[in-house]
N, C-alpha and C positions, 0 to 999 in steps of 0.2 A: 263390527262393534255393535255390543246389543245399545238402545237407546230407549228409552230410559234405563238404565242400570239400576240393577237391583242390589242391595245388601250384601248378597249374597254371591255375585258375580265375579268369579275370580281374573276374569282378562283372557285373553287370549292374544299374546304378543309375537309376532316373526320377528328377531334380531337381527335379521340384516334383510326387511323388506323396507318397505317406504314405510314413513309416519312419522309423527315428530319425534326431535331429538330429546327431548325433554321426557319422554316417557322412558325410554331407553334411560337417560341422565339417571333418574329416580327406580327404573328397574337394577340399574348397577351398584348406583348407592343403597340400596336394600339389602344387594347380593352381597357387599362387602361386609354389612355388618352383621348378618348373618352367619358370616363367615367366623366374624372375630369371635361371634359368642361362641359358634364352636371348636374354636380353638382356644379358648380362652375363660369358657364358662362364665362371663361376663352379662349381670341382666343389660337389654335393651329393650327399645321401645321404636317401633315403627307405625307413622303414623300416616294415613291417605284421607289427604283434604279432598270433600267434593262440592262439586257446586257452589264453586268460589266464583269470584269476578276482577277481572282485571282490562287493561289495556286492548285494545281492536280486537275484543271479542263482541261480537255480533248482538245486539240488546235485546232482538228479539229471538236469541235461540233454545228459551224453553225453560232454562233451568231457573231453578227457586231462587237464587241471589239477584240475578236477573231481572227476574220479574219484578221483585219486590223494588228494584232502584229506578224500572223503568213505570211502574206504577206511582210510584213518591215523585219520579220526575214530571209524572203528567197528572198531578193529583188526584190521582184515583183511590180507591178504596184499595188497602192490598190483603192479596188473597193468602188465605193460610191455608194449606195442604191438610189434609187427614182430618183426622181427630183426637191429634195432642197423643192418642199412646205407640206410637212409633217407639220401634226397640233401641237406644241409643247401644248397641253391643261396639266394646271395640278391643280387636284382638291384640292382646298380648302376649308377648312372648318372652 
């Protein structure tokens, strides 16, 4: 897995190696509606959340949501990445 990932970074998955099931979950659910659109010519929309935060993930591993919860939780100053023109693209199909 590249880390940090970039934009640009399409995956690289083995379907029946180790990793979690969740990525597989949301790789199949992709494939399926995929499918319907072209069998069906139906617009969709698929959408990949990153650098989100949730339950027994690790506070200090890096990513931006992260940071920022674990900086507000130790009243620190929090840090903003870049300089604001980061390209918001998101692919549609």
């Amino acid at each position: 897995m590249l880390h940090p990932q970039p934009e640009s970074y399409r995956g690289n998955v083995n379907p029946i190696g180790p990793g979690p099931a969740t990525t597989r979950a949301k790789r199949c659910a992709e494939t399926l509606f995929f499918d319907y659109y072209r069998q069906h010519n139906l617009r969709i929309r698929v959408v990949r959340i990153f650098n989100t935060y949730g339950p027994r993930m690790h506070p200090n591993d890096g990513r931006v949501v992260s940071n920022f919860i674990v900086q507000a939780l130790q009243n620190e100053p929090i840090t903003l990445y870049g300089d604001g023109t980061q390209d918001p693209r998101v692919l549609l199909r």
